[in-house]
ROLOPA-418918 format. One line per field, with one value per residue (C-alpha): residue number from 1; residue in one letter; x, y, z. Coordinates in nm, 2 decimals. Layout:
N
nr: (NUM,...)
rest: (a,...)
xx: (X,...)
yy: (Y,...)
zz: (Z,...)
//
This chain:
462
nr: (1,2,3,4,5,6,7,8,9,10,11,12,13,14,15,16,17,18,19,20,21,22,23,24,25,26,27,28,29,30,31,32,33,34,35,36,37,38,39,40,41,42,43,44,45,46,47,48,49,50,51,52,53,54,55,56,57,58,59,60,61,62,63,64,65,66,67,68,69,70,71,72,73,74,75,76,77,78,79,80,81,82,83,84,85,86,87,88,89,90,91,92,93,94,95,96,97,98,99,100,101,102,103,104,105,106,107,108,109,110,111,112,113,114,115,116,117,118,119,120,121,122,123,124,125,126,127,128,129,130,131,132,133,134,135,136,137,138,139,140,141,142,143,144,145,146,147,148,149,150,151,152,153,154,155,156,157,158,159,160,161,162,163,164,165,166,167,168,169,170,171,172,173,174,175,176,177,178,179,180,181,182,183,184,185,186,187,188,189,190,191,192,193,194,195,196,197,198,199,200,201,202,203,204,205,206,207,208,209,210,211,212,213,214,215,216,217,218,219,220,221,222,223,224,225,226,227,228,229,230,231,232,233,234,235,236,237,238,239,240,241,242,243,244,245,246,247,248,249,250,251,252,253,254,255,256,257,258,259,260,261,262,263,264,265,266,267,268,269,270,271,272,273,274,275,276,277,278,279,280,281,282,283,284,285,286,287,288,289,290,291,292,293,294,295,296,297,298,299,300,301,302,303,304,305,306,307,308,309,310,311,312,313,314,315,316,317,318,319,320,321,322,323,324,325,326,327,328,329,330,331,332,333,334,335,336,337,338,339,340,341,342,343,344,345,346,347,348,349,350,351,352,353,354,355,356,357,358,359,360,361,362,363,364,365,366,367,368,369,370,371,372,373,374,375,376,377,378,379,380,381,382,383,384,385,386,387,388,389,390,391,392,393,394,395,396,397,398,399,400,401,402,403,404,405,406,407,408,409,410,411,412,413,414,415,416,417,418,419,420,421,422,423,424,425,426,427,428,429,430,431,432,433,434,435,436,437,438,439,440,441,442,443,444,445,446,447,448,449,450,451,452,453,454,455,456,457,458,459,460,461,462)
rest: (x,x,x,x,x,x,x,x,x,x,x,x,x,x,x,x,x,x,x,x,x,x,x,x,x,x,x,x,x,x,x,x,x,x,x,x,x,x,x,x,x,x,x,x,x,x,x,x,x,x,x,x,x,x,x,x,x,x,x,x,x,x,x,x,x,x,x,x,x,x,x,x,x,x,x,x,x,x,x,x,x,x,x,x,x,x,x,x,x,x,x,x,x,x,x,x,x,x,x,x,x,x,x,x,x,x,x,x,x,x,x,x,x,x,x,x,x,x,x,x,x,x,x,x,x,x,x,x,x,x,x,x,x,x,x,x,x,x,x,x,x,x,x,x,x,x,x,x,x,x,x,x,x,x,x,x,x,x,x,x,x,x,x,x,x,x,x,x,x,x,x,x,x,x,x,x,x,x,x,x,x,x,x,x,x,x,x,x,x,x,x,x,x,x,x,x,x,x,x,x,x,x,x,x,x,x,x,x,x,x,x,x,x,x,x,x,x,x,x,x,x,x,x,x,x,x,x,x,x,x,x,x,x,x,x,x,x,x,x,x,x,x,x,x,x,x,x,x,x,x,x,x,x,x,x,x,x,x,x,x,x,x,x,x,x,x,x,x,x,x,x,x,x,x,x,x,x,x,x,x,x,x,x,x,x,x,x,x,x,x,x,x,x,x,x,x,x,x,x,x,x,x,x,x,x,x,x,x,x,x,x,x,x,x,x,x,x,x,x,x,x,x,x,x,x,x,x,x,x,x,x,x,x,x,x,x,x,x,x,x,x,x,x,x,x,x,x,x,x,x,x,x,x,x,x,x,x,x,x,x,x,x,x,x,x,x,x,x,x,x,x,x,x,x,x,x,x,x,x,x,x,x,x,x,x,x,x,x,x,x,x,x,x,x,x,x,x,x,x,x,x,x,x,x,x,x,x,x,x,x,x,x,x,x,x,x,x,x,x,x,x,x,x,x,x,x,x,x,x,x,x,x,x,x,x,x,x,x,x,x,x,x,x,x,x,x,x,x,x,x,x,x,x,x,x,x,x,x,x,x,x,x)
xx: (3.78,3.56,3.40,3.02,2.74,2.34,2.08,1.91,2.29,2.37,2.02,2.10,2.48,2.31,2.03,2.28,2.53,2.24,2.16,2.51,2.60,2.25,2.40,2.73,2.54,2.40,2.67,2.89,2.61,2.46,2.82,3.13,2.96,2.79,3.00,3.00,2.65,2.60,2.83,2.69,2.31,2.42,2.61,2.22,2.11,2.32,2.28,1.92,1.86,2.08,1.82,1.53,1.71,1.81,1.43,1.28,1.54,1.32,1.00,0.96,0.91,1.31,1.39,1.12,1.15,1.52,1.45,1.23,1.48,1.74,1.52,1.38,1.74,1.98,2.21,2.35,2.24,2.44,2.36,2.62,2.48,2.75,2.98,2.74,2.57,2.19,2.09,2.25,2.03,2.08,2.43,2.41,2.38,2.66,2.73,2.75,3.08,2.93,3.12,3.47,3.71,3.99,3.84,3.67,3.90,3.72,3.42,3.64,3.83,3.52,3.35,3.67,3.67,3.45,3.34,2.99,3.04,3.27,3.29,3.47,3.55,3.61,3.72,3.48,3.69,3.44,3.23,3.58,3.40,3.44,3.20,3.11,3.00,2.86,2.92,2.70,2.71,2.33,2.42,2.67,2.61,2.47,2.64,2.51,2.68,2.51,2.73,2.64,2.83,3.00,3.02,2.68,2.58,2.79,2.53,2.31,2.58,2.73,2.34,2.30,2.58,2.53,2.15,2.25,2.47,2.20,2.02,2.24,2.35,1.92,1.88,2.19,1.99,1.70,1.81,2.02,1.67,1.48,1.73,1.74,1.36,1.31,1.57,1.45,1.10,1.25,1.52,1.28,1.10,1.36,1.51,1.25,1.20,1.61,1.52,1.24,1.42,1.72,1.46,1.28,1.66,1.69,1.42,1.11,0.83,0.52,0.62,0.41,0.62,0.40,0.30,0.42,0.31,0.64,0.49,0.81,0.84,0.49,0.61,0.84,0.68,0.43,0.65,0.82,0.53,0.41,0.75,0.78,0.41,0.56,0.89,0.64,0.46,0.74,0.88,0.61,0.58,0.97,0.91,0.58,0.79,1.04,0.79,0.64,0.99,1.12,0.76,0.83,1.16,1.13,0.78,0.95,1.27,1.11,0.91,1.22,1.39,1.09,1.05,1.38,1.41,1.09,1.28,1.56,1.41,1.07,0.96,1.35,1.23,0.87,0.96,0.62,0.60,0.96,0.91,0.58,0.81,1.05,0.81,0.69,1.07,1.14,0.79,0.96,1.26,1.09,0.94,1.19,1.34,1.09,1.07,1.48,1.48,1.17,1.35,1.69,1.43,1.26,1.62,1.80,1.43,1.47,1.86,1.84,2.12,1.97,1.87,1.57,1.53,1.32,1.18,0.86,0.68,0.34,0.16,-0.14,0.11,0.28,-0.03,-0.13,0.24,0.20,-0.17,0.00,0.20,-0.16,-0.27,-0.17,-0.44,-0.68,-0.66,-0.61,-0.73,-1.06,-0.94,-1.08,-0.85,-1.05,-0.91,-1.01,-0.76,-0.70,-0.50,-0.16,-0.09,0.27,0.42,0.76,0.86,1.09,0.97,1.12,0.99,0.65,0.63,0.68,0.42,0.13,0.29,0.26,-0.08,-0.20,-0.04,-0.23,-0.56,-0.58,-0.48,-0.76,-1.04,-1.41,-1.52,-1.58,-1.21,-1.26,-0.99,-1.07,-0.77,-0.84,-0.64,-0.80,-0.69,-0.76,-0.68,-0.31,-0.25,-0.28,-0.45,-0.36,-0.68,-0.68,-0.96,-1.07,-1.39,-1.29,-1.40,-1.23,-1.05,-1.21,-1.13,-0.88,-0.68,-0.61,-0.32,-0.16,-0.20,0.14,0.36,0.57,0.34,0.08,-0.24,-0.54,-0.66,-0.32,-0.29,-0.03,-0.14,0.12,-0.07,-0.07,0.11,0.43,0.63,0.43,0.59,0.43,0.27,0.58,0.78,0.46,0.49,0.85,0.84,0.59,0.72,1.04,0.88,0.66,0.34,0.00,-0.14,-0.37,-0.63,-1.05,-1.19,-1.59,-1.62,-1.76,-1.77,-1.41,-1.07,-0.92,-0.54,-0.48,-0.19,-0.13,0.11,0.14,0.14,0.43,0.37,0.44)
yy: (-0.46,-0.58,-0.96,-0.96,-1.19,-1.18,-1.09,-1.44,-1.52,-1.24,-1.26,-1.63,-1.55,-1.34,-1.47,-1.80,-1.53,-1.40,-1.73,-1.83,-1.54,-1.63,-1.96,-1.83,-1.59,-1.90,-2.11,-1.82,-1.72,-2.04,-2.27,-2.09,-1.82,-2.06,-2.06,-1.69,-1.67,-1.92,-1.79,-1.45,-1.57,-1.79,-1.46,-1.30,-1.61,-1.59,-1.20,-1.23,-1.50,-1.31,-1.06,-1.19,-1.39,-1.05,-0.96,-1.30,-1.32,-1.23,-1.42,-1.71,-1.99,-1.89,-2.24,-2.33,-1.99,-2.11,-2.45,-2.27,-2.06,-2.31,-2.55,-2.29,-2.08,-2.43,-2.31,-2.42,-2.21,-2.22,-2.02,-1.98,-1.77,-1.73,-1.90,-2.23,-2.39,-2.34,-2.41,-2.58,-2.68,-3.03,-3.08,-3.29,-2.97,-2.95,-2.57,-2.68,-2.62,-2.61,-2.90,-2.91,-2.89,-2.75,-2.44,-2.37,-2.15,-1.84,-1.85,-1.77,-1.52,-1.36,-1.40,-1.30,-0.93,-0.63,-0.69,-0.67,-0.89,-1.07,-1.30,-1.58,-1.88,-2.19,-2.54,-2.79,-3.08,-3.27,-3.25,-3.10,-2.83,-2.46,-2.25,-1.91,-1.81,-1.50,-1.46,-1.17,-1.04,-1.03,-0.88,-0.88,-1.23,-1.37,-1.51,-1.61,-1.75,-1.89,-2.06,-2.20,-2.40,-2.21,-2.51,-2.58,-2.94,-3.12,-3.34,-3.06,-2.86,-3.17,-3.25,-2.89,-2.90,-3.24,-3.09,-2.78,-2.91,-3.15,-2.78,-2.60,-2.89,-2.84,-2.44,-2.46,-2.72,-2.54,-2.19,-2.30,-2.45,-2.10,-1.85,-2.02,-1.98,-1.67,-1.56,-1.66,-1.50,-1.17,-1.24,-1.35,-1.00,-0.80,-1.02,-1.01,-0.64,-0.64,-0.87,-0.62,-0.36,-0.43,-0.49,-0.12,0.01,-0.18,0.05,-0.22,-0.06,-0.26,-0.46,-0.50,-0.47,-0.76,-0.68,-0.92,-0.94,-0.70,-0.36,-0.18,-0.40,-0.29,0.08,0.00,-0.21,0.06,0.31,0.11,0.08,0.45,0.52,0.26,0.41,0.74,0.66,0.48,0.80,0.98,0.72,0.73,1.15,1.11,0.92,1.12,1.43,1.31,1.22,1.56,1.75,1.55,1.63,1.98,1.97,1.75,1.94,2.26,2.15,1.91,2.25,2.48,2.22,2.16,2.54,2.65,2.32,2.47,2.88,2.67,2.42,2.68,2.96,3.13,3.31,3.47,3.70,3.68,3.34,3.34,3.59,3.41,3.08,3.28,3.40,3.05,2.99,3.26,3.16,2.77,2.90,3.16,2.88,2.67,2.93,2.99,2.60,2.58,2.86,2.76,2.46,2.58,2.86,2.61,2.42,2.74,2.78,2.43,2.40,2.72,2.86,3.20,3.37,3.59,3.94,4.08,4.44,4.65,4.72,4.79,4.49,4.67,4.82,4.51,4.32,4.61,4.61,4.22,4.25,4.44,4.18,4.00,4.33,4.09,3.80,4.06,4.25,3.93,3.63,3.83,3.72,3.95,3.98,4.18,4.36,4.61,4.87,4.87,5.19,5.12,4.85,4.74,4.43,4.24,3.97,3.91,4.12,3.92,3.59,3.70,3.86,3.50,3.40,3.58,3.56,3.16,3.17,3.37,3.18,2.86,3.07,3.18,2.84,2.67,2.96,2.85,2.96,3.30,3.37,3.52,3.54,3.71,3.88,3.98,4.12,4.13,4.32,4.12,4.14,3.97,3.96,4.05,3.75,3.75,3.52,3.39,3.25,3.11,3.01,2.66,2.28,2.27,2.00,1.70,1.70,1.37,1.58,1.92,1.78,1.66,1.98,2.16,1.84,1.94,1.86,1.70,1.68,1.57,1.37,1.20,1.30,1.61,1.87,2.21,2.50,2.83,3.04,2.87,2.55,2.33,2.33,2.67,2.56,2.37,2.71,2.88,2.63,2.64,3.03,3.05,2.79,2.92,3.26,3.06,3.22,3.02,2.89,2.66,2.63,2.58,2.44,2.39,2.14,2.31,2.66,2.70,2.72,2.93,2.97,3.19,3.28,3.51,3.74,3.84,4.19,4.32,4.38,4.73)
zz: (-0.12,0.12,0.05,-0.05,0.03,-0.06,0.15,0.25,0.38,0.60,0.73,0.80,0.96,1.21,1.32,1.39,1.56,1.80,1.88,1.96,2.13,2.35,2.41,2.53,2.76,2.92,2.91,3.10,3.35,3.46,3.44,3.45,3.67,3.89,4.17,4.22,4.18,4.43,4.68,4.64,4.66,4.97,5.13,5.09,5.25,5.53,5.59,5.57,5.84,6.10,6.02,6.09,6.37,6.55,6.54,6.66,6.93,7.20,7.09,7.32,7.09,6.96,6.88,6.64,6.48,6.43,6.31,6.08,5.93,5.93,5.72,5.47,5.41,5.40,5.64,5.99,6.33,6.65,6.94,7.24,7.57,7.80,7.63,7.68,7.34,7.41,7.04,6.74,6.39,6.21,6.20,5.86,5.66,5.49,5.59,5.95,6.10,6.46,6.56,6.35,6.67,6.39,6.36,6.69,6.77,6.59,6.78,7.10,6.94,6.81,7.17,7.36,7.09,7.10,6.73,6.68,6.37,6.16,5.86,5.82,5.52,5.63,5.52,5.68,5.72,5.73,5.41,5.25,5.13,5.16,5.42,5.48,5.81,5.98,6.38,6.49,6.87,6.98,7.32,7.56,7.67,7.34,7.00,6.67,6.44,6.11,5.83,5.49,5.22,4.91,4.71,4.48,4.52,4.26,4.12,4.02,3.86,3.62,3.56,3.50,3.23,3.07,3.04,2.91,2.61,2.45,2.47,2.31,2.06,1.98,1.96,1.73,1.48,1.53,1.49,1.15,1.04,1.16,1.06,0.69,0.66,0.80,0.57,0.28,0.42,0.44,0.11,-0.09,-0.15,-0.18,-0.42,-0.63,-0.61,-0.76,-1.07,-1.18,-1.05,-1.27,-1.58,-1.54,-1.54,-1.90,-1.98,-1.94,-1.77,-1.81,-1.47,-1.16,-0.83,-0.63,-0.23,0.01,0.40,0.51,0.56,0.44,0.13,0.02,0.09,-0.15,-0.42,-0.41,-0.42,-0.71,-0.90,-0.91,-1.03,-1.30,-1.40,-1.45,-1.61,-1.84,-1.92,-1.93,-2.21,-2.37,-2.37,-2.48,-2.78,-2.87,-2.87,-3.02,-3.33,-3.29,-3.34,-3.59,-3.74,-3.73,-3.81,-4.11,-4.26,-4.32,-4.44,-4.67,-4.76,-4.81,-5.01,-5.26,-5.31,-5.34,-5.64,-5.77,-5.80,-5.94,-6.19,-6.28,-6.17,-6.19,-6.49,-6.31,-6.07,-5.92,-5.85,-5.72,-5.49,-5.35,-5.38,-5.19,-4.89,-4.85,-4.78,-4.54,-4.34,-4.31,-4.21,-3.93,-3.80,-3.74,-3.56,-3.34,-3.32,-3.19,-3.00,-2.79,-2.74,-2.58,-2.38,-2.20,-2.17,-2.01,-1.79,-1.66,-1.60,-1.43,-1.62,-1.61,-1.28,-1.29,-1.32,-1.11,-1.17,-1.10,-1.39,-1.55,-1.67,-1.84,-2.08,-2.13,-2.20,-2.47,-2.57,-2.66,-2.79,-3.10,-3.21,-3.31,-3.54,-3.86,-3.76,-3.63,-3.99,-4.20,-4.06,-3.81,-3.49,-3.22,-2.89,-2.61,-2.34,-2.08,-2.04,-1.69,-1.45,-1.42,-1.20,-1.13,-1.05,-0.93,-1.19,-1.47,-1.74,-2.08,-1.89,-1.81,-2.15,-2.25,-2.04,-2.21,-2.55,-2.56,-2.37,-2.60,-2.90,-2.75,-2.73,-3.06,-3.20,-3.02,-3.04,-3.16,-3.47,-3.32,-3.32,-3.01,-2.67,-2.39,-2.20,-1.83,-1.56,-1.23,-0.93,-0.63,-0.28,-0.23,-0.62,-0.97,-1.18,-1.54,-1.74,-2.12,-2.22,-2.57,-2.69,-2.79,-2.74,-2.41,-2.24,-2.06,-1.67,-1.68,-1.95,-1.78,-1.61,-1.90,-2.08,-1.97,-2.10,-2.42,-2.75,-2.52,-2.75,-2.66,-2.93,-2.98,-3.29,-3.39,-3.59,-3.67,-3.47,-3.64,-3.41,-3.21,-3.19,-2.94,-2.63,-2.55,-2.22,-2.09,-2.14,-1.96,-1.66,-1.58,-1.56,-1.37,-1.11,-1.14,-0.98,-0.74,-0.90,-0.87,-1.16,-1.36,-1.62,-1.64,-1.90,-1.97,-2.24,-2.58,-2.41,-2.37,-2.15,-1.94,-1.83,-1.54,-1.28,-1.00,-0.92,-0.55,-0.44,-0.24,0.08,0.20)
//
């Protein structure tokens, strides 16, 4: 297993590695690599003063120009015109070899050939140092040779290193000072983002993730926050539905329990009564069927466990087909659904799910109706689809509720209450269908006149 560390000390390690690895940049480019640089920059030197040599050579004031050039590039100039020294620069230079009777032989050998150049490294006996020199053949008559030292001025280079380790000894203190507090700068955040973090996963969600001056940390803080807000509603939807169902579970059952004591204890001996014991028994049981079996529906809907089925049919006849289930409130309880018959107008959908679509938006209408009993069913053929509206006559729903309306047993004023018709999670069955076929959707809602829930249903193109 690989070894761990925290945040502040990685972040500490390499900042002090980049700054090391800086230092040893340095210290290989301006010590160790010192002599080649130098011999290289020198070899410029040298090349570039022929040059300029070669095109002054005819300008009469020659000899100042090579004074010039001998002062300003550090190197030694020697002129030799018919095998006679007509100009020579200050022989104290330490790249001079003009004079060094050892090696004098290479300027006649260079002289005597037909090369129009050469190079040549020397040992300059007398400064014991080493020396690079250029001969170049200016014409026939004429050689130049111009030489330079190879060797960097000692001094400079053991100052240069007796400098540079008091300045690395310095960025090394100061970068383990930096690095720690810039660490803990950029640690510090992050760590406490981990402390709350690890609290909202113990399931504590009234935390605040707090902003720092790191753009990305406030992404995430923020980011943080909105989802400890929702995983806060969500808890707090979790545990409201979970009172809600045991509500409904526990109601009837505490219902079907006290009747069937009373048919056993009482009423066993009057038919009448037992039988109307009996039917209150059978109604309790009915809905806590439809109570389970709206609960693994919207289960199957959202784990997908059931692909859809999509066919063309008519959706006038399934809206009538659906409005007969309601003849029992119509005839008992004066509920009026209206509905204009429309042509046959066919559609692509699953069937059995849209039919569940209607049903429960219809349930929810007639639950929440004014006093009027009244719900409104239209279906509206529009231009790129067919748009399905229920509408009640009702108390509506204020504008910061509507969203909240399609969460399972949302109620708007907090407090449950068994509907007449269904099991409560209605509208949460209603919105995963309907996403599930990508249909648009939604609700309006004037308060005290009423709500209504509508969705579309695309036309095929042809």
């Amino acid at each position: 297993m690989k070894s761990k560390s925290n945040l502040r000390s990685k972040i500490w390690i390499y900042l002090i590695i980049f700054s090391l690895g800086i230092l040893i940049f340095l210290w290989l480019f301006q010590i160790i690599f010192l002599d080649r640089y130098y011999k290289w920059y020198k070899t410029r030197e040298l090349v570039s003063t022929v040059g300029a040599i070669a095109t002054n050579y005819t300008d009469y004031n020659l000899e100042q120009t090579l004074d010039s050039l001998s002062q300003d590039k550090g190197v030694c100039i020697e002129l030799i015109k018919n095998n006679k020294l007509v100009y020579l620069s200050n022989t104290f230079n330490r790249g001079c070899i003009a004079n060094a009777q050892d090696n004098y032989n290479y300027k006649n050998d260079f002289i005597n050939s037909n090369n129009n150049s050469a190079r040549y490294t020397l040992k300059n006996p007398r400064f014991n140092n080493e020396t690079l020199v250029l001969a170049v053949k200016v014409n026939d008559n004429t050689h130049l040779f111009v030489s330079a030292s190879l060797e960097p001025i000692d001094a400079t280079v053991t100052i240069l290193k007796s400098q540079f380790f008091y300045v690395s000894l310095i960025v090394i203190i100061l970068s383990l000072v930096i690095s720690y507090f810039i660490s803990k700068i950029i640690s510090d955040p992050i760590i406490r983002i981990k402390n709350k973090a690890n609290m909202m996963a113990k399931g504590k969600y009234d935390i605040t993730f707090e902003e720092s001056e790191i753009e990305e940390i406030d992404d995430l803080s923020k980011t943080l926050n909105y989802a400890c807000n929702e995983l806060n509603k969500t808890e707090d939807v979790r545990r409201e539905l979970l009172a809600n169902v045991s509500h409904d579970l526990k109601t009837p059952l505490t219902m079907i329990k006290a009747y069937a004591e009373l048919i056993r204890d009482v009423t066993y001996r009057d038919k009448e009564k037992m039988n109307k014991n009996l039917d209150t028994i059978i109604e309790e049981a009915d809905r806590l069927n439809i109570l389970v079996n709206d609960i693994l529906e919207l289960s199957k809907i959202n784990s997908n466990t059931q692909p859809l089925n999509i066919e063309e049919f008519d959706i006038n006849e399934l809206i009538k087909s659906i409005i007969k289930r309601y003849d029992i409130y119509i005839e008992k309880d004066d509920y009026k659904i209206e509905y204009k018959e429309k042509k046959k107008i066919m559609v692509c959908a699953d069937k059995k799910r849209l039919e569940q679509v209607i049903y429960n938006l219809v349930n929810n209408a007639i639950n929440y109706t004014g006093e009027d009993k009244l719900v409104y069913i239209n279906l509206l053929d529009e231009k790129n689809s067919i748009r399905v509206e229920i509408k009640d006559t009702g108390k509506g729903i204020e504008e910061e509720e509507l969203n909240h309306i399609w969460d399972k047993y949302y109620k708007i004023d907090k407090t449950h209450s068994r509907v007449q018709v269904g099991s409560g999670i209605g509208l949460s069955i209603v919105k995963s269908i309907l996403e599930s076929h990508n249909f648009k959707y939604g609700v309006e809602s004037e308060v005290n006149k009423g709500t209504t829930f509508y969705f579309e249903i695309p036309k095929e193109k042809k």
